[in-house]
PDB file of N, CA, C and O in Angstrom:
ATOM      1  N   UNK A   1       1.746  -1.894 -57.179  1.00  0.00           N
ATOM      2  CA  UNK A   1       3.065  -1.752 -56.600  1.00  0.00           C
ATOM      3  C   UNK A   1       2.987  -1.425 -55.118  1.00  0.00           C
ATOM      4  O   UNK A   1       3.912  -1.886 -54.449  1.00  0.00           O
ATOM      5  N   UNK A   2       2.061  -0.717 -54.472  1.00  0.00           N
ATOM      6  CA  UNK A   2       1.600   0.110 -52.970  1.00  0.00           C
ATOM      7  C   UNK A   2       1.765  -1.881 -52.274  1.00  0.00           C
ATOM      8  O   UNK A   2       2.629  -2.241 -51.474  1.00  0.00           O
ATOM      9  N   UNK A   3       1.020  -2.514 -52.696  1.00  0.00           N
ATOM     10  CA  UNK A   3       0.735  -3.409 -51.882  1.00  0.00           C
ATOM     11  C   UNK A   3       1.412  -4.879 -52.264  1.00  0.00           C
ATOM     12  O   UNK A   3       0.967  -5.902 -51.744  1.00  0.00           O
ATOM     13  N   UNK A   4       2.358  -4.913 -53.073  1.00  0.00           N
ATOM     14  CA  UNK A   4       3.640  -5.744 -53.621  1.00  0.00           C
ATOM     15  C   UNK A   4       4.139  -6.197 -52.211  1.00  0.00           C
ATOM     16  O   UNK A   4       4.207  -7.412 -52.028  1.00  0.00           O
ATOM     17  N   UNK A   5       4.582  -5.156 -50.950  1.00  0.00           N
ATOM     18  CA  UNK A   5       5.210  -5.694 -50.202  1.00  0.00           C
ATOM     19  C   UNK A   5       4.336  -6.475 -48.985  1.00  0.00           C
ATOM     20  O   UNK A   5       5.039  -7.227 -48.309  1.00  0.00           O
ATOM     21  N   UNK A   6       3.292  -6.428 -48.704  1.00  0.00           N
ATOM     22  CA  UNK A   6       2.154  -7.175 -48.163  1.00  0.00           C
ATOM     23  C   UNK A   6       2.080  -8.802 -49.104  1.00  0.00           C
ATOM     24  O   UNK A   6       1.860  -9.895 -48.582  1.00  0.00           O
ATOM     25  N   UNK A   7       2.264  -8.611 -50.192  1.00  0.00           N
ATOM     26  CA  UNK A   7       1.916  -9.518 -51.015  1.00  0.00           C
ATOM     27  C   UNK A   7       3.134 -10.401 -50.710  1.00  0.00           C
ATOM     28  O   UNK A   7       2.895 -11.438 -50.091  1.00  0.00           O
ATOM     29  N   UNK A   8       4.476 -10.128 -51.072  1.00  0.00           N
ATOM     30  CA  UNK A   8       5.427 -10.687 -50.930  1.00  0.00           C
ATOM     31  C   UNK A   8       6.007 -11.864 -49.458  1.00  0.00           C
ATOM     32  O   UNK A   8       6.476 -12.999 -49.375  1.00  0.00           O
ATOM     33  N   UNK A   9       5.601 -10.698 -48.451  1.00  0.00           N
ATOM     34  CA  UNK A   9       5.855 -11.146 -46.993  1.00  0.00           C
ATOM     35  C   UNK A   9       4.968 -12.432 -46.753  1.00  0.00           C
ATOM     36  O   UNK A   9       5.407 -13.501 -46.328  1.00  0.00           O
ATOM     37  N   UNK A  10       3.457 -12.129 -47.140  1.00  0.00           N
ATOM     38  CA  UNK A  10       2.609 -13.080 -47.109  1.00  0.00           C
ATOM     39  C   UNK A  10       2.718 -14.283 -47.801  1.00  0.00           C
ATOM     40  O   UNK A  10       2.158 -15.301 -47.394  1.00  0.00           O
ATOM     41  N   UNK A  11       3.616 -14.240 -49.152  1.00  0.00           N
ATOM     42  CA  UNK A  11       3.440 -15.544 -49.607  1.00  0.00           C
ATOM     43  C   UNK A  11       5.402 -15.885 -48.914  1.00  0.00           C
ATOM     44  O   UNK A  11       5.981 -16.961 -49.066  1.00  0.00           O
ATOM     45  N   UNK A  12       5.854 -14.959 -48.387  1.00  0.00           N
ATOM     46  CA  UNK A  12       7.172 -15.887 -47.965  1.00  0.00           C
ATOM     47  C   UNK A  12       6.496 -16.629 -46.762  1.00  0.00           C
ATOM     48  O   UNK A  12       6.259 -17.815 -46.990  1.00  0.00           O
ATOM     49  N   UNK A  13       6.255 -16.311 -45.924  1.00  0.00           N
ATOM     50  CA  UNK A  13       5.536 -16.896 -44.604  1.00  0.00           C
ATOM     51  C   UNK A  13       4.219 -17.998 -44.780  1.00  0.00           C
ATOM     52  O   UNK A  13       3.974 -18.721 -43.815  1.00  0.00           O
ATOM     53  N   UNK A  14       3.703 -18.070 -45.540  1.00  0.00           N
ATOM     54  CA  UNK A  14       3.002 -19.266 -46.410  1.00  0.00           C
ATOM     55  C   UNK A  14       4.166 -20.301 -47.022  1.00  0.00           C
ATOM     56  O   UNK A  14       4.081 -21.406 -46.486  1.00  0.00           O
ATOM     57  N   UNK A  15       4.897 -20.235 -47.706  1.00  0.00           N
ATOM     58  CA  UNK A  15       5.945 -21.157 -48.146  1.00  0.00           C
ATOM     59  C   UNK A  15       6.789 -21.644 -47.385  1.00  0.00           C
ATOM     60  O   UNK A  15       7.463 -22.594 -47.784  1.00  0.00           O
ATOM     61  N   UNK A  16       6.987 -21.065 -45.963  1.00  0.00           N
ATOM     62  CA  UNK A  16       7.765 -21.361 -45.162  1.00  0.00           C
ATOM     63  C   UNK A  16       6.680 -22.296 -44.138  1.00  0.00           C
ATOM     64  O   UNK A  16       7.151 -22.841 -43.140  1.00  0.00           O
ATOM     65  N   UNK A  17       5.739 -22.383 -44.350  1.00  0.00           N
ATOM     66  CA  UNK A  17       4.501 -23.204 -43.492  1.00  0.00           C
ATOM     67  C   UNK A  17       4.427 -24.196 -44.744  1.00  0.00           C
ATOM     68  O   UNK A  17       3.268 -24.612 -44.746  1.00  0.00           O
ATOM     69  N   UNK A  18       5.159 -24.792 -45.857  1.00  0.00           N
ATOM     70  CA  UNK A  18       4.357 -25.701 -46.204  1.00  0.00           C
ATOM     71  C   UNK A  18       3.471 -25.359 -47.556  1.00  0.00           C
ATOM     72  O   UNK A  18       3.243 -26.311 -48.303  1.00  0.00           O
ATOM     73  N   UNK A  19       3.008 -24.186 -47.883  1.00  0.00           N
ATOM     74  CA  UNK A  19       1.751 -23.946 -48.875  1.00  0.00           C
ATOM     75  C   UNK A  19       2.417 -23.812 -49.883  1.00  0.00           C
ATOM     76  O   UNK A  19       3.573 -24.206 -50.037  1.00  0.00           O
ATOM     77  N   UNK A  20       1.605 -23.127 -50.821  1.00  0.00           N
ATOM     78  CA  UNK A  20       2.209 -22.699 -52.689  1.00  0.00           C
ATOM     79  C   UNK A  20       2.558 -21.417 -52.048  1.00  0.00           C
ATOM     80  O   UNK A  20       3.782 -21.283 -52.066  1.00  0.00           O
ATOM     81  N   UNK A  21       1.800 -20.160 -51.340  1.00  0.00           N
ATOM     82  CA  UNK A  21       2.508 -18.706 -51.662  1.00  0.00           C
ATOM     83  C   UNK A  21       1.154 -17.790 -51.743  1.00  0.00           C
ATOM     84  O   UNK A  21       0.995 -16.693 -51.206  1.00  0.00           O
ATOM     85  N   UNK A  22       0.028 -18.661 -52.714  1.00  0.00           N
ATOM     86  CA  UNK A  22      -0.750 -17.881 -53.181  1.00  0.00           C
ATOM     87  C   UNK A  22      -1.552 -17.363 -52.289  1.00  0.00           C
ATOM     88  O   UNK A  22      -1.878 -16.178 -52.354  1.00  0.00           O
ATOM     89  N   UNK A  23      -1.958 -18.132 -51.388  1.00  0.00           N
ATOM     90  CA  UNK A  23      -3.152 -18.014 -49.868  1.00  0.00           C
ATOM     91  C   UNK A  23      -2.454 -16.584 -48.831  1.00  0.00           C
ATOM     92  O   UNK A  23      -2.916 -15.563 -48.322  1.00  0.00           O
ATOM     93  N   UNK A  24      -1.082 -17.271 -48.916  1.00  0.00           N
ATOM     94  CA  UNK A  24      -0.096 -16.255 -47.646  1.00  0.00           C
ATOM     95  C   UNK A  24       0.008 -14.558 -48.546  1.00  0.00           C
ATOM     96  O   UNK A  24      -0.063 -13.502 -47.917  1.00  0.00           O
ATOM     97  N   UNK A  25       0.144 -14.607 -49.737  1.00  0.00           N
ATOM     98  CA  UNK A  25       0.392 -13.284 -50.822  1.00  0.00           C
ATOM     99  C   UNK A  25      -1.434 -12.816 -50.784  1.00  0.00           C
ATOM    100  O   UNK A  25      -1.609 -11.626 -51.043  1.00  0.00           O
ATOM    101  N   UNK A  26      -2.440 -13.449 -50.560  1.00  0.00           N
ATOM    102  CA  UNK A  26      -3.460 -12.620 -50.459  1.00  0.00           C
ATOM    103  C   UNK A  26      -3.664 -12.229 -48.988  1.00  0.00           C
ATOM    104  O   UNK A  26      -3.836 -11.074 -48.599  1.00  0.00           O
ATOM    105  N   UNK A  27      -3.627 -13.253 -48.268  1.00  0.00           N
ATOM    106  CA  UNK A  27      -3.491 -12.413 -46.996  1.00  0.00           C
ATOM    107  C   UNK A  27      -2.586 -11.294 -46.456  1.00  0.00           C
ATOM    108  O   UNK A  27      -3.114 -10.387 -45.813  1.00  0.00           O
ATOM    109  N   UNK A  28      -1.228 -11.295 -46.677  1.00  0.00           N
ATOM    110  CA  UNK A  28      -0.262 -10.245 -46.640  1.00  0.00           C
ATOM    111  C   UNK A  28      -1.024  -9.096 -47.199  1.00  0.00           C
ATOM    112  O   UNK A  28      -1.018  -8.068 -46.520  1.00  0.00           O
ATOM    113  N   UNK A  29      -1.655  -9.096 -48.281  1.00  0.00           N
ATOM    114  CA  UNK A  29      -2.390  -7.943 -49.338  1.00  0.00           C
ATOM    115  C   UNK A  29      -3.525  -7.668 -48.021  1.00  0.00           C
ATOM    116  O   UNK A  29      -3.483  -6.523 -47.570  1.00  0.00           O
ATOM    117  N   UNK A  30      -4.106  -8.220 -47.647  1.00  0.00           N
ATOM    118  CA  UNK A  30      -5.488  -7.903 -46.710  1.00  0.00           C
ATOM    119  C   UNK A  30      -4.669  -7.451 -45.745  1.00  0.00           C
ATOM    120  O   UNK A  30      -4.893  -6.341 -45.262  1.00  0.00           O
ATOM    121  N   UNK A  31      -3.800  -8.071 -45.388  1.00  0.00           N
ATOM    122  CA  UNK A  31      -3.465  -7.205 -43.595  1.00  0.00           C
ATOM    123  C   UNK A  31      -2.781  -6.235 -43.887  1.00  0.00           C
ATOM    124  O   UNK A  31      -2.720  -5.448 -42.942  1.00  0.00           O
ATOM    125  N   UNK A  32      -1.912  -5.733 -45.271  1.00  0.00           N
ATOM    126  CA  UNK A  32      -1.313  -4.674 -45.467  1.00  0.00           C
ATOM    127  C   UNK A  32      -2.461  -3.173 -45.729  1.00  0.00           C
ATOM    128  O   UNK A  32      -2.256  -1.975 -45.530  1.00  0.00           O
ATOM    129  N   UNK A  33      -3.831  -4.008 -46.315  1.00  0.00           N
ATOM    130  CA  UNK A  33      -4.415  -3.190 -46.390  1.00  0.00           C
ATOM    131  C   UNK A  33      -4.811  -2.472 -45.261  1.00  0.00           C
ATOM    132  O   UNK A  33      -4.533  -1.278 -45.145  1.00  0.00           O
ATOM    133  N   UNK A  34      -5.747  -3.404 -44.002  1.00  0.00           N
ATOM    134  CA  UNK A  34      -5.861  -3.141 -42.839  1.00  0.00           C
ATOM    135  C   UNK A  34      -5.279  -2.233 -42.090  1.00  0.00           C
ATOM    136  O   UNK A  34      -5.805  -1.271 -41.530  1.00  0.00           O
ATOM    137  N   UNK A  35      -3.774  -2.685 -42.096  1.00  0.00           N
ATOM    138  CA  UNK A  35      -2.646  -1.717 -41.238  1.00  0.00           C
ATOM    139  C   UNK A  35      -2.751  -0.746 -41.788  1.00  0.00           C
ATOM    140  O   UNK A  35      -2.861   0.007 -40.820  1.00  0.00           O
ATOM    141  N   UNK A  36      -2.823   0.036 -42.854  1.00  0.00           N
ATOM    142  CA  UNK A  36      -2.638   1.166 -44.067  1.00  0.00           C
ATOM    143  C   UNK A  36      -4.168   2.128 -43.759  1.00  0.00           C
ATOM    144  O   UNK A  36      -4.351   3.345 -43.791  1.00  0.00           O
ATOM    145  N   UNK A  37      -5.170   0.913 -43.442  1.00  0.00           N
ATOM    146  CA  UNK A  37      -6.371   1.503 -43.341  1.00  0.00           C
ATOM    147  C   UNK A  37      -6.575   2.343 -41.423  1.00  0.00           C
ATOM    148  O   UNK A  37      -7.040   3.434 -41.096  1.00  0.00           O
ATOM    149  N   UNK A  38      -5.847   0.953 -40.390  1.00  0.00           N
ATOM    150  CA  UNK A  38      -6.080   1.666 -39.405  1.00  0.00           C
ATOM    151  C   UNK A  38      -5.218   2.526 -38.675  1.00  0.00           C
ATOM    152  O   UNK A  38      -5.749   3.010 -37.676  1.00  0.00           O
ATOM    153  N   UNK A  39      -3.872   2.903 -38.917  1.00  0.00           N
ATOM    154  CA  UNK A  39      -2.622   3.508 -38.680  1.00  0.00           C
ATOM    155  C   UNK A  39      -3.347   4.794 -38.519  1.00  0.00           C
ATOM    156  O   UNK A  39      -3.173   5.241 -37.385  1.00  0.00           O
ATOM    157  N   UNK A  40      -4.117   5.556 -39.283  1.00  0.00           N
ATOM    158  CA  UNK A  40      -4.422   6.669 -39.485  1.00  0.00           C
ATOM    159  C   UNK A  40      -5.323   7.046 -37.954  1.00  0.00           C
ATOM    160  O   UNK A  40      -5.164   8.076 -37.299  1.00  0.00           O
ATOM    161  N   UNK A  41      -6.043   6.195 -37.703  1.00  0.00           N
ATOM    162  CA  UNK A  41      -7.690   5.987 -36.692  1.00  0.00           C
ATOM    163  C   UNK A  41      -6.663   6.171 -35.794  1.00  0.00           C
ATOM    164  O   UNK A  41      -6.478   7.270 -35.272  1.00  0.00           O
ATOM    165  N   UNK A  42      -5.617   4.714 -35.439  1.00  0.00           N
ATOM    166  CA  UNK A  42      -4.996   5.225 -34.441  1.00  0.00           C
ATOM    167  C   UNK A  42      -4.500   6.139 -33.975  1.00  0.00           C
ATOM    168  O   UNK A  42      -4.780   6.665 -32.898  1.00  0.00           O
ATOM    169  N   UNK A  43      -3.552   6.494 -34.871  1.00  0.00           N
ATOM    170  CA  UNK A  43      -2.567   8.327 -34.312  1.00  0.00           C
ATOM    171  C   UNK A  43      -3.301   9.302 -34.539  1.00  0.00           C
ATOM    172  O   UNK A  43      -2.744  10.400 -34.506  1.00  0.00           O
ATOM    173  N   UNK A  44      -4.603   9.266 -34.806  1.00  0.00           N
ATOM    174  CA  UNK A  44      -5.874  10.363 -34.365  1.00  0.00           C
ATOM    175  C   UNK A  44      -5.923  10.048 -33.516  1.00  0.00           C
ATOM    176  O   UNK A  44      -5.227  10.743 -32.776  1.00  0.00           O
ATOM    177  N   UNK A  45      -6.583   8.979 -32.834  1.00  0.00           N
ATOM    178  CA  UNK A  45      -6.933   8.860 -31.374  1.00  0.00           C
ATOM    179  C   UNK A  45      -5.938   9.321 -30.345  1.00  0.00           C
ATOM    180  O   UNK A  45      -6.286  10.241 -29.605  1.00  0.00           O
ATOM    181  N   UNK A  46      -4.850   8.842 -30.220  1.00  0.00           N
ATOM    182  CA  UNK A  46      -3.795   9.055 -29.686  1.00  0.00           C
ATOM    183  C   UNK A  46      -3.710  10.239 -29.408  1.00  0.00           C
ATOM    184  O   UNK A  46      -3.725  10.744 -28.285  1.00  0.00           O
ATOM    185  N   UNK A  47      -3.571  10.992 -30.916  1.00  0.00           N
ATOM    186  CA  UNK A  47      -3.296  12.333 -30.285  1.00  0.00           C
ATOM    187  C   UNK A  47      -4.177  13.186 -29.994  1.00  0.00           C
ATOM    188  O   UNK A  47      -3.683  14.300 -29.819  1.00  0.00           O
ATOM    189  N   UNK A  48      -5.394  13.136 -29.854  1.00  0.00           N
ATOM    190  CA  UNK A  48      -6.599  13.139 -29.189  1.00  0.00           C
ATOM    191  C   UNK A  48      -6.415  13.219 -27.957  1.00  0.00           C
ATOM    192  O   UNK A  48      -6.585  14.232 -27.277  1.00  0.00           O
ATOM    193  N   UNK A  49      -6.025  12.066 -27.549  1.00  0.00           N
ATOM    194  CA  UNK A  49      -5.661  11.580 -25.983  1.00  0.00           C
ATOM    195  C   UNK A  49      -5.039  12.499 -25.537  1.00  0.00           C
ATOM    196  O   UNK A  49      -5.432  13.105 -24.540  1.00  0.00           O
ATOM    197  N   UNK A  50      -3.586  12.900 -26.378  1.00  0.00           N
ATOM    198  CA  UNK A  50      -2.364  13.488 -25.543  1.00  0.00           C
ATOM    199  C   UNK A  50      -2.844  14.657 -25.653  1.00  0.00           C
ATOM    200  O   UNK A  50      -2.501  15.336 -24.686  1.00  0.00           O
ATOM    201  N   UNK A  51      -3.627  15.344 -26.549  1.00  0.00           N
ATOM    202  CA  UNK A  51      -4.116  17.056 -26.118  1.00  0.00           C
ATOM    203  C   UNK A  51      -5.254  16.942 -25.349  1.00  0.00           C
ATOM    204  O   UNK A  51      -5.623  17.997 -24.834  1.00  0.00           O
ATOM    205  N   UNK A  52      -6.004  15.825 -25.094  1.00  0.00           N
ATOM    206  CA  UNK A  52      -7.027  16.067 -23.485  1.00  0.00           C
ATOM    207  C   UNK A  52      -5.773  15.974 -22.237  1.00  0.00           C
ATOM    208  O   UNK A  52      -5.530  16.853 -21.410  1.00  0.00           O
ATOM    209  N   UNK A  53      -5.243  14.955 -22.348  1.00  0.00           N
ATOM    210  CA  UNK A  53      -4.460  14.873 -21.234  1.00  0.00           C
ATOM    211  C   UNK A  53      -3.293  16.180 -21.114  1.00  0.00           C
ATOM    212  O   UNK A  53      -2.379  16.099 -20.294  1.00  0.00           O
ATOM    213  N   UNK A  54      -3.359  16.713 -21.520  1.00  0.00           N
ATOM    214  CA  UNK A  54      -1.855  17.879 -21.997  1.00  0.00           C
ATOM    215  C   UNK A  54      -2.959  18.975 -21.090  1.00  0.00           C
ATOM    216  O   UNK A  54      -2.702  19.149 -19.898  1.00  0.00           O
ATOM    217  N   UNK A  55      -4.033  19.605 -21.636  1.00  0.00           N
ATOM    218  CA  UNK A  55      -5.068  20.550 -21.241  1.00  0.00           C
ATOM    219  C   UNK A  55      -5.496  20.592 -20.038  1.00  0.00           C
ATOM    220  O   UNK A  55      -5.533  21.647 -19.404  1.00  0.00           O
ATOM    221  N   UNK A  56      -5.984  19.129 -19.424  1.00  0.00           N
ATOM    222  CA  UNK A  56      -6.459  18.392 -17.881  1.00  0.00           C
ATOM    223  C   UNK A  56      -4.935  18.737 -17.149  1.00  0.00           C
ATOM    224  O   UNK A  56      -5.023  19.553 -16.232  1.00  0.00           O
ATOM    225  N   UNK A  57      -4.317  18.505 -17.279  1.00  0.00           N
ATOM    226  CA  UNK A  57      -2.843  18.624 -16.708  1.00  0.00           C
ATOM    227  C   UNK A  57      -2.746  20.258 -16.316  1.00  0.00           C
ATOM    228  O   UNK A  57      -2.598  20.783 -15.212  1.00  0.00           O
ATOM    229  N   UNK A  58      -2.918  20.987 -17.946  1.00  0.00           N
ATOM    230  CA  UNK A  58      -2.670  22.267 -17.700  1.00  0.00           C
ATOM    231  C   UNK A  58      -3.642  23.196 -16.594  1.00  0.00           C
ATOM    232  O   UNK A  58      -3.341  24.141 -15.865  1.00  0.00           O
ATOM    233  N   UNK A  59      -5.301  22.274 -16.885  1.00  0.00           N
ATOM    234  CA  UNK A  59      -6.076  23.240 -16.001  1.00  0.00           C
ATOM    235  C   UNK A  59      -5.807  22.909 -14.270  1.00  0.00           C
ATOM    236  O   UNK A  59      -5.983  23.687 -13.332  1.00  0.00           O
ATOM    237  N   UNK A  60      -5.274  21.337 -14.231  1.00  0.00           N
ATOM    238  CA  UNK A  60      -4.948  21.131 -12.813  1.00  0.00           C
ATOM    239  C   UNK A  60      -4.075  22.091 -12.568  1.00  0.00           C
ATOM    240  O   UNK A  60      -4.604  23.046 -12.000  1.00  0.00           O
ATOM    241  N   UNK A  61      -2.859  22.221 -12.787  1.00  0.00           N
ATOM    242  CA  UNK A  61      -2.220  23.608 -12.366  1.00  0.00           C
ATOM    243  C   UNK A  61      -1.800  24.584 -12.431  1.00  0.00           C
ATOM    244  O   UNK A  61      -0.670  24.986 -12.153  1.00  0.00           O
ATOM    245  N   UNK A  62      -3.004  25.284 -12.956  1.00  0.00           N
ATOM    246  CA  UNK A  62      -3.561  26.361 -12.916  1.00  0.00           C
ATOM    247  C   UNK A  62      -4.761  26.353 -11.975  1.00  0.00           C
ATOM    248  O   UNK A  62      -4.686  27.004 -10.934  1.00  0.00           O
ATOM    249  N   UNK A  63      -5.384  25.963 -12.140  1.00  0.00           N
ATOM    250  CA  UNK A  63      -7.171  25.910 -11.197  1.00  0.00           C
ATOM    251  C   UNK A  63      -6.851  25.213  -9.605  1.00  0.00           C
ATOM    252  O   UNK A  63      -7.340  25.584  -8.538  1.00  0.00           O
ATOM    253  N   UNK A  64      -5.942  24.172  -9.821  1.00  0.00           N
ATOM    254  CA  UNK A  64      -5.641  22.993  -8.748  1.00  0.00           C
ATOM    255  C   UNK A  64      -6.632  22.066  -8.413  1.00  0.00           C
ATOM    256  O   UNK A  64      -6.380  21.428  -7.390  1.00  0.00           O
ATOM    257  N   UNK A  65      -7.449  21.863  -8.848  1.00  0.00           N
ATOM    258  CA  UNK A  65      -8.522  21.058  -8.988  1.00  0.00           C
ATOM    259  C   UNK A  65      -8.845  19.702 -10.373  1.00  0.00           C
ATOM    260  O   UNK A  65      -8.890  20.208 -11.494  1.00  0.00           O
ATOM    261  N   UNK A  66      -8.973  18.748 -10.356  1.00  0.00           N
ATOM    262  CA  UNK A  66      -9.592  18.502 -11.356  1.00  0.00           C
ATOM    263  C   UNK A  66     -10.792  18.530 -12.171  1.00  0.00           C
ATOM    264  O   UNK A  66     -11.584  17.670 -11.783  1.00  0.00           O
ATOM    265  N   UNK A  67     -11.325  19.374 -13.408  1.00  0.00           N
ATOM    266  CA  UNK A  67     -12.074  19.584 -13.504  1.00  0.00           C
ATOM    267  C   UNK A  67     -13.117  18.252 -13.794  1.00  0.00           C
ATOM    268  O   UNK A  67     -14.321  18.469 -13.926  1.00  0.00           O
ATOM    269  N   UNK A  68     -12.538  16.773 -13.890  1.00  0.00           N
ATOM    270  CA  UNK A  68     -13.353  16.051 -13.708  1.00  0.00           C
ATOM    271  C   UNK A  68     -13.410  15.031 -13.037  1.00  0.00           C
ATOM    272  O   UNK A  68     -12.368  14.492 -12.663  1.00  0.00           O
ATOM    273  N   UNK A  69     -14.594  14.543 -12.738  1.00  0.00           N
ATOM    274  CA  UNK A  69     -15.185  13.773 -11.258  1.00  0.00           C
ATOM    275  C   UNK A  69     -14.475  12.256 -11.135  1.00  0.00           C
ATOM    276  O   UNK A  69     -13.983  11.708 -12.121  1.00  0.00           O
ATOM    277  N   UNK A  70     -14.484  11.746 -10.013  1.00  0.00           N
ATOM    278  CA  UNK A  70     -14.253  10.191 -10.468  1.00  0.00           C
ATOM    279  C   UNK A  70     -14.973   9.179 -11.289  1.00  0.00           C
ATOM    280  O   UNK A  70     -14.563   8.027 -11.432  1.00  0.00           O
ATOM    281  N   UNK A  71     -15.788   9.532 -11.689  1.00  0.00           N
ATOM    282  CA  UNK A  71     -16.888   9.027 -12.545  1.00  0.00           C
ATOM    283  C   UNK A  71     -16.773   9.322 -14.144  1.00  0.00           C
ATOM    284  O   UNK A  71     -17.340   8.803 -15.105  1.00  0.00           O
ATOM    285  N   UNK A  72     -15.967  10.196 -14.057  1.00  0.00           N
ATOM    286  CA  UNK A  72     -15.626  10.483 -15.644  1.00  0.00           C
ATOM    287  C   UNK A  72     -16.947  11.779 -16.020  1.00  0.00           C
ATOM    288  O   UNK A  72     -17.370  12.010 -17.153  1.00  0.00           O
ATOM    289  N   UNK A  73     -17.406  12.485 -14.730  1.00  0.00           N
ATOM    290  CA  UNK A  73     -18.135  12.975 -14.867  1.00  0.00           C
ATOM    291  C   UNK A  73     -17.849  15.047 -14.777  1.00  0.00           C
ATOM    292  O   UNK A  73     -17.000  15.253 -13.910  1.00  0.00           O
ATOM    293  N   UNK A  74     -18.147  15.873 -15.172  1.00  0.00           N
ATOM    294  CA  UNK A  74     -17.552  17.315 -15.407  1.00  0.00           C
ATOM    295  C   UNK A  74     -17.737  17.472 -13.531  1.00  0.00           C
ATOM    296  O   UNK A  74     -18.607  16.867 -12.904  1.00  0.00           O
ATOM    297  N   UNK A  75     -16.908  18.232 -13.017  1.00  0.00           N
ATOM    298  CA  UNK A  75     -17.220  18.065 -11.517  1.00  0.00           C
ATOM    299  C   UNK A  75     -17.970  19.774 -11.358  1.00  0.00           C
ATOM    300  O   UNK A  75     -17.520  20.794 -11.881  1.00  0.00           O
ATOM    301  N   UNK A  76     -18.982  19.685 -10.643  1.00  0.00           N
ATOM    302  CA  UNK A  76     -19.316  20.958 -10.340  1.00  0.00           C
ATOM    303  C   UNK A  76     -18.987  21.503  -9.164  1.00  0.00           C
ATOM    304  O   UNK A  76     -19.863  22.322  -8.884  1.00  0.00           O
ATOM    305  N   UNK A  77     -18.194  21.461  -8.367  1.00  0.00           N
ATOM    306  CA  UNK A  77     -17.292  21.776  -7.204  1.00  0.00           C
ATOM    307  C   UNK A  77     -16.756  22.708  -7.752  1.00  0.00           C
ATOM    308  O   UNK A  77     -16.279  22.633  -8.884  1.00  0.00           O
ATOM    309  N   UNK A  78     -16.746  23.945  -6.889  1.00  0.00           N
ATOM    310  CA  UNK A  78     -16.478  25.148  -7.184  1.00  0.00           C
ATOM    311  C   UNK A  78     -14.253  25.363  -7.020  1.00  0.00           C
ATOM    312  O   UNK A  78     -13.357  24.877  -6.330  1.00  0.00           O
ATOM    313  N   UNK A  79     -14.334  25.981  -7.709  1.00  0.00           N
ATOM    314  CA  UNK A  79     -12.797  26.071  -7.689  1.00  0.00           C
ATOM    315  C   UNK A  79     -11.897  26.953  -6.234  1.00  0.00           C
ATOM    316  O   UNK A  79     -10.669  27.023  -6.220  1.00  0.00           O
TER     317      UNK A  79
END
């Protein structure tokens, strides 16, 4: 039932190209899986991102400096 609606979409969009249903309803199933599988990776990363960038922000002003280099490197320049 989780993956009915992957299945469904896929074989409407296959039938609408011409096919039986069956090819477009397994693929819908694979990319529903996919999306289901990487949704998660993403909005980890993301918010990953937004609490480095939230922190870098905070130590710029506070410190006024950035604590890292143009190189992507920790800067040892004294504050």
């Amino acid at each position: 039932m989780a993956n009915l609606f992957g299945a469904l979409v896929g074989a409407a969009i296959d039938r609408e190209e011409g096919g039986s249903g069956i090819k477009g309803a397994i693929e819908g199933t694979i990319a529903e899986y996919a999306i289901r599988t990487l949704t998660p990776i993403v909005a980890t990363y993301a918010l990953g991102w937004a609490v480095q960038y939230g922190v870098r922000k905070g130590w710029r002003a506070l410190i006024g400096h950035d604590p890292v280099g143009g190189q992507g490197r920790l800067s040892t320049r004294p504050a």
